[in-house]
mmCIF file as Biopython writes it, N, C-alpha, C and O atoms, coordinates in Angstrom:
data_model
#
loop_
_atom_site.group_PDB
_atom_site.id
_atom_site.type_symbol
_atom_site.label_atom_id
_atom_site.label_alt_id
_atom_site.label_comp_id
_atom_site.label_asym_id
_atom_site.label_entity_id
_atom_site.label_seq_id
_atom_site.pdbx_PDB_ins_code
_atom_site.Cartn_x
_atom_site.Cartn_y
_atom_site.Cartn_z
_atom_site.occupancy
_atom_site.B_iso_or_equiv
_atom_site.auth_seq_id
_atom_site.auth_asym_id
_atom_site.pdbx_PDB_model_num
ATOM 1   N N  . UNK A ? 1  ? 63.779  129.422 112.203 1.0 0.0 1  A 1 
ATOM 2   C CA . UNK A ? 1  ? 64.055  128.081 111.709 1.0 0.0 1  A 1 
ATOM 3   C C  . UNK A ? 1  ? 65.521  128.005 111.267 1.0 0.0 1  A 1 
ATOM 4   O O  . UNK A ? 1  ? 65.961  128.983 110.663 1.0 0.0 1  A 1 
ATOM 5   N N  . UNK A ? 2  ? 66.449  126.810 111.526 1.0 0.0 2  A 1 
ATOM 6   C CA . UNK A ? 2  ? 67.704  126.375 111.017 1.0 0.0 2  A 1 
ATOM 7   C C  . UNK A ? 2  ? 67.786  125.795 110.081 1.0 0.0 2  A 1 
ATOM 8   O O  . UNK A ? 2  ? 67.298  124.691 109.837 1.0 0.0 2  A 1 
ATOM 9   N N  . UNK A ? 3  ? 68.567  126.621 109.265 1.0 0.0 3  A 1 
ATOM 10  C CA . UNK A ? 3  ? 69.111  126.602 108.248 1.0 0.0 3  A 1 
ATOM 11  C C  . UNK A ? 3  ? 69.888  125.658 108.175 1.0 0.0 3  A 1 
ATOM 12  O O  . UNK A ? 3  ? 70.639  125.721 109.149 1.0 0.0 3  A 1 
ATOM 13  N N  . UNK A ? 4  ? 70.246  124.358 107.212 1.0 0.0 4  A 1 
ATOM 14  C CA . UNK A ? 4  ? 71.147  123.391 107.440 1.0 0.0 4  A 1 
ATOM 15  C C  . UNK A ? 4  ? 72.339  124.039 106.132 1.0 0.0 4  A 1 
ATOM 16  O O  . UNK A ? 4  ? 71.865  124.351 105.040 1.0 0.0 4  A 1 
ATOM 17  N N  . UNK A ? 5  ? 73.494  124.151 106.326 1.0 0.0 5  A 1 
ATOM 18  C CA . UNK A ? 5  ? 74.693  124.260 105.608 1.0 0.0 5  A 1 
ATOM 19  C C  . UNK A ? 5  ? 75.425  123.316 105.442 1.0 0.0 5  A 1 
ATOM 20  O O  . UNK A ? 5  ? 75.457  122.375 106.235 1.0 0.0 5  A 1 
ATOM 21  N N  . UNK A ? 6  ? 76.260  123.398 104.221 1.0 0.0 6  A 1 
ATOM 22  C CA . UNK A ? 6  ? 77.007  121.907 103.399 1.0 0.0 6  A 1 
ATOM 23  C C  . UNK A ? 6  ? 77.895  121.957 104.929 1.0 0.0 6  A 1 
ATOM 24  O O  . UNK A ? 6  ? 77.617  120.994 105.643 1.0 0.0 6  A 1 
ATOM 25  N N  . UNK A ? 7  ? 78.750  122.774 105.434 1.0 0.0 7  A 1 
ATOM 26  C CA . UNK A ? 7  ? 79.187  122.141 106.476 1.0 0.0 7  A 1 
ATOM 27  C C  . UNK A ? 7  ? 79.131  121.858 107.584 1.0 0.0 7  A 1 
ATOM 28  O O  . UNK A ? 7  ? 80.007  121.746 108.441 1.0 0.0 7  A 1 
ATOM 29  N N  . UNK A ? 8  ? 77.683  121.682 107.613 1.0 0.0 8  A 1 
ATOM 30  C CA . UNK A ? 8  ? 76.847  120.535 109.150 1.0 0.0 8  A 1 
ATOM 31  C C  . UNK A ? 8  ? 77.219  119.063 108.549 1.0 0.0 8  A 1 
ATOM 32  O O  . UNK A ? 8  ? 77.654  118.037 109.073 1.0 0.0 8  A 1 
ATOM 33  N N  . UNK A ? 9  ? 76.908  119.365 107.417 1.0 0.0 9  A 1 
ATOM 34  C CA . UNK A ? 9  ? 77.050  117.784 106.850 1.0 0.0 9  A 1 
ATOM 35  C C  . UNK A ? 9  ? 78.548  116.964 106.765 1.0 0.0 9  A 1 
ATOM 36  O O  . UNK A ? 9  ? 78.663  115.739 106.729 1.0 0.0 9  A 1 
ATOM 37  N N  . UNK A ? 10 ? 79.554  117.856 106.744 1.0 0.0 10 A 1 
ATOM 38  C CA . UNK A ? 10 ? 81.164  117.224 106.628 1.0 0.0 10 A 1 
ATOM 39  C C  . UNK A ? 10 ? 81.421  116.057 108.456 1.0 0.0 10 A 1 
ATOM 40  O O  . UNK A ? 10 ? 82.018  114.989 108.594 1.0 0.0 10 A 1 
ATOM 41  N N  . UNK A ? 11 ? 80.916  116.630 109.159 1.0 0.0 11 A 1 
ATOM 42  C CA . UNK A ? 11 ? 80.631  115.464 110.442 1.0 0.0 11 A 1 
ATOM 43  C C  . UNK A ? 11 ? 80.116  114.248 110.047 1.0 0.0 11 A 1 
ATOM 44  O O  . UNK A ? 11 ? 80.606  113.120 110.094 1.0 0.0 11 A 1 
ATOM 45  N N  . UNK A ? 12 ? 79.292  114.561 109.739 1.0 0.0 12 A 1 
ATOM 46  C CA . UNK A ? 12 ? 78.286  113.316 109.703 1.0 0.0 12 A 1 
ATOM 47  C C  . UNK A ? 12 ? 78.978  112.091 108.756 1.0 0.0 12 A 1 
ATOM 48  O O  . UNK A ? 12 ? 79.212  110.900 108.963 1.0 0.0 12 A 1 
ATOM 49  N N  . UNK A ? 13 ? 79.239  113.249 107.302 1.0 0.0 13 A 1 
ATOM 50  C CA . UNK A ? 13 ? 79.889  112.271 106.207 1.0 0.0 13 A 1 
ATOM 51  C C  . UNK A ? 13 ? 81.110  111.615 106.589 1.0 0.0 13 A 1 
ATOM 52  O O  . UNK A ? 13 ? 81.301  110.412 106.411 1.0 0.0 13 A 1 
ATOM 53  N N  . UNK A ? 14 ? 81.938  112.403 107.116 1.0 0.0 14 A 1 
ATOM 54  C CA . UNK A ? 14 ? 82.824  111.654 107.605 1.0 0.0 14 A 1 
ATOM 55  C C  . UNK A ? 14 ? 82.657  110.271 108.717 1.0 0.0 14 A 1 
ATOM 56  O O  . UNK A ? 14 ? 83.081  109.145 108.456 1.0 0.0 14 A 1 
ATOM 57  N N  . UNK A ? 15 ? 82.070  110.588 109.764 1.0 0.0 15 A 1 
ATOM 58  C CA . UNK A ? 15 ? 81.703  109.446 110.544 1.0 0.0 15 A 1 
ATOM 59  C C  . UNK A ? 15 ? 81.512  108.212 109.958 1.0 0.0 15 A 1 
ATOM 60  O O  . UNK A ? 15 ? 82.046  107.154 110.293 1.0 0.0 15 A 1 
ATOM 61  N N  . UNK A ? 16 ? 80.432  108.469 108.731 1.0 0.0 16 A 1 
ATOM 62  C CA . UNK A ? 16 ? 79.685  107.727 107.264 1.0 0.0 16 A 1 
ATOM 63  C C  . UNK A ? 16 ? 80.567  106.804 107.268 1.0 0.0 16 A 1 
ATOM 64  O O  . UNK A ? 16 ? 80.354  105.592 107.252 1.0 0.0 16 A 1 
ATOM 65  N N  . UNK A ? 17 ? 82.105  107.632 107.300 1.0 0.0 17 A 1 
ATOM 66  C CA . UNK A ? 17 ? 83.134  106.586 106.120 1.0 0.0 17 A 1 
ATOM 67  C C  . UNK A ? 17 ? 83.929  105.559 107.012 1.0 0.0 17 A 1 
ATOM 68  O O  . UNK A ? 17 ? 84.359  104.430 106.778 1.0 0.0 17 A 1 
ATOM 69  N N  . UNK A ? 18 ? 83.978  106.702 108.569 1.0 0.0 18 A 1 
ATOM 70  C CA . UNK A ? 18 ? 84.935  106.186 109.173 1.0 0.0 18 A 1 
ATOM 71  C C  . UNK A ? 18 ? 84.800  104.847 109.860 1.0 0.0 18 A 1 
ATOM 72  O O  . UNK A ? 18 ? 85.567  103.900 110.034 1.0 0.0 18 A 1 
ATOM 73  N N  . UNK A ? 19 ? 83.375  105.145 110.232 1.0 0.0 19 A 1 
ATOM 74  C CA . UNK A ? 19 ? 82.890  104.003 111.441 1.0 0.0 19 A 1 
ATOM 75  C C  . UNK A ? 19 ? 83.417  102.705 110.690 1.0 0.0 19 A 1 
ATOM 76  O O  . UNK A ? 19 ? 84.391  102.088 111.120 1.0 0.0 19 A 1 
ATOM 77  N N  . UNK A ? 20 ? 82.770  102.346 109.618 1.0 0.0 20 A 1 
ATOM 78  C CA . UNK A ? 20 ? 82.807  100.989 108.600 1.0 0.0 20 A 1 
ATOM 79  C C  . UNK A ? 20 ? 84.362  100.526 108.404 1.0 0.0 20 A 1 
ATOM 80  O O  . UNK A ? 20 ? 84.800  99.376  108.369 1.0 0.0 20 A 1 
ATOM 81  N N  . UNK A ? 21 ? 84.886  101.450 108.317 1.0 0.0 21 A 1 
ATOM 82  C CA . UNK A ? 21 ? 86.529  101.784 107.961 1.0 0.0 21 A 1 
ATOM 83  C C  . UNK A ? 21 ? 87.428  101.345 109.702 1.0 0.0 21 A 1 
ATOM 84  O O  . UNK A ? 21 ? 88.565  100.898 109.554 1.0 0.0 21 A 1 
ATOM 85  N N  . UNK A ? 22 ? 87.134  101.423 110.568 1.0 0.0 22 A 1 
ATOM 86  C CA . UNK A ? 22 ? 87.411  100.915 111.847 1.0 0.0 22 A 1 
ATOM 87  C C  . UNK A ? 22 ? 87.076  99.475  111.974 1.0 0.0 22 A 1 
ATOM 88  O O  . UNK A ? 22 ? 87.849  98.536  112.164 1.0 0.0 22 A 1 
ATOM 89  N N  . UNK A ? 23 ? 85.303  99.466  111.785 1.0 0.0 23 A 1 
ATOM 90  C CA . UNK A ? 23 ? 85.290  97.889  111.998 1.0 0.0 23 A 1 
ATOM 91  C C  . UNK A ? 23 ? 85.500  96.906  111.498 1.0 0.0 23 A 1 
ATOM 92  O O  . UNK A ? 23 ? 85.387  95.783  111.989 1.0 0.0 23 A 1 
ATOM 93  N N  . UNK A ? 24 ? 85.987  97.334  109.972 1.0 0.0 24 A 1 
ATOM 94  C CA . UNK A ? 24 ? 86.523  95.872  109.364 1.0 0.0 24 A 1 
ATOM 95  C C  . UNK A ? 24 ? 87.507  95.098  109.816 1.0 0.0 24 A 1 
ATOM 96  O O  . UNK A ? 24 ? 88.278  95.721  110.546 1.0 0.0 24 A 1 
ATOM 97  N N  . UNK A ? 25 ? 87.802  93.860  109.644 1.0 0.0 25 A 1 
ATOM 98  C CA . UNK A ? 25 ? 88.901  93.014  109.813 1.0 0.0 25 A 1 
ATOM 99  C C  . UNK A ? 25 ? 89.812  92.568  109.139 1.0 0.0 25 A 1 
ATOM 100 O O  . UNK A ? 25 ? 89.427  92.037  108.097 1.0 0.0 25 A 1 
ATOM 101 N N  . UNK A ? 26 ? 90.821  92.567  109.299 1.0 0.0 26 A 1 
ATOM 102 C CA . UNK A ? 26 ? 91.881  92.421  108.437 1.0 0.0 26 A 1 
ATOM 103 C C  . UNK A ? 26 ? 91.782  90.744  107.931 1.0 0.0 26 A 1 
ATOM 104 O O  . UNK A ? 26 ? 91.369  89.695  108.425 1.0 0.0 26 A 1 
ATOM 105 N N  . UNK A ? 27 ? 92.443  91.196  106.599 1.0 0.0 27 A 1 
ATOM 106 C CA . UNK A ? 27 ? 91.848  89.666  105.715 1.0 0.0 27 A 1 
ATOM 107 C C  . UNK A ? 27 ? 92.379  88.899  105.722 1.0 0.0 27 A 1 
ATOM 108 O O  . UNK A ? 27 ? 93.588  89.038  105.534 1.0 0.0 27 A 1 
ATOM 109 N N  . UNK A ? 28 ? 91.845  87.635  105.937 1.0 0.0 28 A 1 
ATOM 110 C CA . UNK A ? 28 ? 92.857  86.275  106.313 1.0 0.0 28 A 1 
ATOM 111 C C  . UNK A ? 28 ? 93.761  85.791  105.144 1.0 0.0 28 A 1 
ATOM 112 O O  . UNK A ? 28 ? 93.154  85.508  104.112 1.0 0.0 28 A 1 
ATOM 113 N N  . UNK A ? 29 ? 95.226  85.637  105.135 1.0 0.0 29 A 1 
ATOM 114 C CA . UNK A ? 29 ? 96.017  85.468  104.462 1.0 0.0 29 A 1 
ATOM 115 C C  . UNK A ? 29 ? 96.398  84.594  104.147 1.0 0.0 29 A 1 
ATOM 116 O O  . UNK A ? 29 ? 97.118  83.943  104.904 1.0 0.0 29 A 1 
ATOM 117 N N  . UNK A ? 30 ? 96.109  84.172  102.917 1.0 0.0 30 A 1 
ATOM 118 C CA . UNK A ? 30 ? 96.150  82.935  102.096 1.0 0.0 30 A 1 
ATOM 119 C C  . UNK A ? 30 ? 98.095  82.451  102.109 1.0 0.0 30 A 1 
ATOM 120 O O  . UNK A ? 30 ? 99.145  83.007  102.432 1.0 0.0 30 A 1 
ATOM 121 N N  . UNK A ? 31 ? 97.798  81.517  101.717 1.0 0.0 31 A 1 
ATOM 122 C CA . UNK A ? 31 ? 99.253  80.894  102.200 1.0 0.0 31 A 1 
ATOM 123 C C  . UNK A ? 31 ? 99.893  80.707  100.543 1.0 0.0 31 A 1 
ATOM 124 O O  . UNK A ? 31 ? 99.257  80.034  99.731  1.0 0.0 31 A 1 
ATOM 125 N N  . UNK A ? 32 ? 101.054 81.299  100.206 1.0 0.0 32 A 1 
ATOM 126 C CA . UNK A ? 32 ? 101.394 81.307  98.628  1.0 0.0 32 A 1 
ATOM 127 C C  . UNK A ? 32 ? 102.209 79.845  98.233  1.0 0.0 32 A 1 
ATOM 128 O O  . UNK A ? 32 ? 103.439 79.812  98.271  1.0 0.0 32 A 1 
ATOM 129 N N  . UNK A ? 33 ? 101.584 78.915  97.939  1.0 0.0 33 A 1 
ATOM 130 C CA . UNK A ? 33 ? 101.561 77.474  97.045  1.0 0.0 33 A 1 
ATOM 131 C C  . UNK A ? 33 ? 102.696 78.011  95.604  1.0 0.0 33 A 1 
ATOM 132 O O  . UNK A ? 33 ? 102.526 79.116  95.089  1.0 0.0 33 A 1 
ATOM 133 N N  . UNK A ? 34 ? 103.592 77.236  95.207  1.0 0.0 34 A 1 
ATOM 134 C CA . UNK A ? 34 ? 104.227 77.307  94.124  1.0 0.0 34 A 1 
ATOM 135 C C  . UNK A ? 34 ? 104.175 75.873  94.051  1.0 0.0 34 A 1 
ATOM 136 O O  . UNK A ? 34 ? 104.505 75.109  94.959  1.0 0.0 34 A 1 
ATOM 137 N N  . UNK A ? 35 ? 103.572 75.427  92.473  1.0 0.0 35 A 1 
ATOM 138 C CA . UNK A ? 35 ? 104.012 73.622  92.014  1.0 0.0 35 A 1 
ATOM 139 C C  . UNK A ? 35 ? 104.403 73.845  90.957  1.0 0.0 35 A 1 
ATOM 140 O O  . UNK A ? 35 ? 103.745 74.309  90.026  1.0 0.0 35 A 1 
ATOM 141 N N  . UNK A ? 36 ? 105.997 73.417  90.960  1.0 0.0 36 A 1 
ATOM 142 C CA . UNK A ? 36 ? 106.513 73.342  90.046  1.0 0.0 36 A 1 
ATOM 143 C C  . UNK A ? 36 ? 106.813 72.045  89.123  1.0 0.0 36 A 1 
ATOM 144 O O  . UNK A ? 36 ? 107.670 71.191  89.348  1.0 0.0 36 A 1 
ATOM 145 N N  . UNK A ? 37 ? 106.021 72.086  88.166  1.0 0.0 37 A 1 
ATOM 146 C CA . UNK A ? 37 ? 106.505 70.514  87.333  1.0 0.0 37 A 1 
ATOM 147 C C  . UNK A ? 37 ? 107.684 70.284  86.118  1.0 0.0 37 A 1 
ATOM 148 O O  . UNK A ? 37 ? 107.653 70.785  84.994  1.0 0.0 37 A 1 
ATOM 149 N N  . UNK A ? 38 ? 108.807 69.316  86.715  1.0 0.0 38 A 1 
ATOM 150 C CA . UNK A ? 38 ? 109.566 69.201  85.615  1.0 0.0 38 A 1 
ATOM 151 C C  . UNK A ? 38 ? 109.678 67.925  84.552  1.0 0.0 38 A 1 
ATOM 152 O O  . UNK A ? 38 ? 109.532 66.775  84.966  1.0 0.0 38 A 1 
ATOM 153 N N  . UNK A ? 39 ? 109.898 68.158  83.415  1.0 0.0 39 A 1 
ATOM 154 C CA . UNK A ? 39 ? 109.977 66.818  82.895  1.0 0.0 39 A 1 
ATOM 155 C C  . UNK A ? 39 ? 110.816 66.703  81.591  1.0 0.0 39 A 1 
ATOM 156 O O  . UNK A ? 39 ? 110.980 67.701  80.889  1.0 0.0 39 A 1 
ATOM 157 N N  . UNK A ? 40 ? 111.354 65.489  81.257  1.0 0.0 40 A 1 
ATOM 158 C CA . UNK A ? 40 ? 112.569 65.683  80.423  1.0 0.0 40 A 1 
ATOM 159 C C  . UNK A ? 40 ? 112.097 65.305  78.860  1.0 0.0 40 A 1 
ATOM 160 O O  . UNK A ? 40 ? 112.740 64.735  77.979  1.0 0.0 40 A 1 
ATOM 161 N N  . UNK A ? 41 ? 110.814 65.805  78.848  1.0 0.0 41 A 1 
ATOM 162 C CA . UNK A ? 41 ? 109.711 66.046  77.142  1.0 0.0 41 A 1 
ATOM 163 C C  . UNK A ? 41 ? 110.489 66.826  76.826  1.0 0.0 41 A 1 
ATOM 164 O O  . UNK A ? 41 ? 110.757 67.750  77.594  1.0 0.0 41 A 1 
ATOM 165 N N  . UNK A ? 42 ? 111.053 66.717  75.692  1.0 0.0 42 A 1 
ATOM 166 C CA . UNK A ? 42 ? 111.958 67.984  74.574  1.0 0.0 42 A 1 
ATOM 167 C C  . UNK A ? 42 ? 111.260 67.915  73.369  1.0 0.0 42 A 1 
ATOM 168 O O  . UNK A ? 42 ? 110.669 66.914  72.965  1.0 0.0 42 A 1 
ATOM 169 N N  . UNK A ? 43 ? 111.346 69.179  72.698  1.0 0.0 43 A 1 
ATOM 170 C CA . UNK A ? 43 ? 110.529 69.280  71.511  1.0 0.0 43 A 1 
ATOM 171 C C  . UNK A ? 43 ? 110.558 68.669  70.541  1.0 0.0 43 A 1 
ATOM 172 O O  . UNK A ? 43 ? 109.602 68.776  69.772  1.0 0.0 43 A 1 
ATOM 173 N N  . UNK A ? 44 ? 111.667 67.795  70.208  1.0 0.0 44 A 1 
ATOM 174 C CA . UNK A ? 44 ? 112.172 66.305  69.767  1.0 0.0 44 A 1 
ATOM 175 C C  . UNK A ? 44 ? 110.972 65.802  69.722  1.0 0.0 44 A 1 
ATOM 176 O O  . UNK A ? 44 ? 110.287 65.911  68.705  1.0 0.0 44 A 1 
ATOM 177 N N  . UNK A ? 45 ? 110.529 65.153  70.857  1.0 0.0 45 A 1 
ATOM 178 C CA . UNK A ? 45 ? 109.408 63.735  71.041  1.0 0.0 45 A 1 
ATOM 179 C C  . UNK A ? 45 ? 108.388 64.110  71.153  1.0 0.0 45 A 1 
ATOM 180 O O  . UNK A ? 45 ? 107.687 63.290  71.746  1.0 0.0 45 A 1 
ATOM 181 N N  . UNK A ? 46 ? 107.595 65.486  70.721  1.0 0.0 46 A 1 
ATOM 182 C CA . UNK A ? 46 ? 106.311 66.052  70.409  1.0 0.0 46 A 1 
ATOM 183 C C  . UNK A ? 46 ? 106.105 65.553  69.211  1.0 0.0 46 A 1 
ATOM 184 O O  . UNK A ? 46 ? 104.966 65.132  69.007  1.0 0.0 46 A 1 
ATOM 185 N N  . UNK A ? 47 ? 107.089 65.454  68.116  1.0 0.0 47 A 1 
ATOM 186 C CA . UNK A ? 47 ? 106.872 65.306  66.681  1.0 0.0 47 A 1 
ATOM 187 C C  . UNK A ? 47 ? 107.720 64.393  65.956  1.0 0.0 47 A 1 
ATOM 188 O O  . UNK A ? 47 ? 108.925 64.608  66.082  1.0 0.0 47 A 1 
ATOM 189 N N  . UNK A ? 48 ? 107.428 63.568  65.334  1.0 0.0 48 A 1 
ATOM 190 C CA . UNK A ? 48 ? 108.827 63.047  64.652  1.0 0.0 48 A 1 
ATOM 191 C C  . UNK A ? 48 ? 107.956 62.730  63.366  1.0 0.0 48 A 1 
ATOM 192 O O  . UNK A ? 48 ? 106.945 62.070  63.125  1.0 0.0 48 A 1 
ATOM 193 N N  . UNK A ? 49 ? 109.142 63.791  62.421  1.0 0.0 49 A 1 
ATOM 194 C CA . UNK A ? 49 ? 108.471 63.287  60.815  1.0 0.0 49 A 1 
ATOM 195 C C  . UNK A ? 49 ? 109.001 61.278  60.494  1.0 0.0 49 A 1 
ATOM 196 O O  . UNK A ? 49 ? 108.973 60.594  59.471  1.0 0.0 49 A 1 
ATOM 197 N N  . UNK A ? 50 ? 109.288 61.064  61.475  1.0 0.0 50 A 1 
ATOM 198 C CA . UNK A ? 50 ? 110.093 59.474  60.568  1.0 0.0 50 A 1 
ATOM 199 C C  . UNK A ? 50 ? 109.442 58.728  60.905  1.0 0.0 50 A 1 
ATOM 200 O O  . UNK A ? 50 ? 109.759 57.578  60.601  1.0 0.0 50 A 1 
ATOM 201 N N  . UNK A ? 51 ? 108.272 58.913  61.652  1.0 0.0 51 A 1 
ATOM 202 C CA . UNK A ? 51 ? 106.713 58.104  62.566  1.0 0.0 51 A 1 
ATOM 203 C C  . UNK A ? 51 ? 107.554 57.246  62.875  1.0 0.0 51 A 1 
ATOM 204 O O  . UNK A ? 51 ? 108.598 56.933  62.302  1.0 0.0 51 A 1 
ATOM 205 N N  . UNK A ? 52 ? 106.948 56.745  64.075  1.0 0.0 52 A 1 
ATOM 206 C CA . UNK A ? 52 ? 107.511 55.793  65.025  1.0 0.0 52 A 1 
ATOM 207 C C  . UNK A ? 52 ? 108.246 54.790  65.013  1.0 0.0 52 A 1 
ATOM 208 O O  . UNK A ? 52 ? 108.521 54.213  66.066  1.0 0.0 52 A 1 
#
C-alpha cells in the first residue's frame, strides 16, 4: 500500500492556488472624478457679533 507524503501534496496545492489565480480578470477601472467647489464664504459671514 502507498504511502501518501507532504510532498505528493505540494502539486496539487499549488495547482489549488494557481488555476483561480490565471482565471481571474482584471478589474474594470473606475474613472477618477475630482469636484472641486469654490466659494467666496469667508469666516467673516459665518458669524457676526453686530447681528444683521
Amino acid at each position: 500500500m502507498y504511502k501518501m507524503k507532504a510532498n505528493d501534496l505540494l502539486p496539487i496545492a499549488g495547482w489549488c492556488i494557481a488555476i483561480p489565480a490565471l482565471q481571474a480578470e482584471e478589474p474594470v477601472k473606475q474613472p477618477n472624478i475630482v469636484i472641486i467647489l469654490a466659494d467666496d464664504l469667508g469666516f467673516g459671514d459665518l458669524y457676526s457679533s453686530e447681528g444683521a
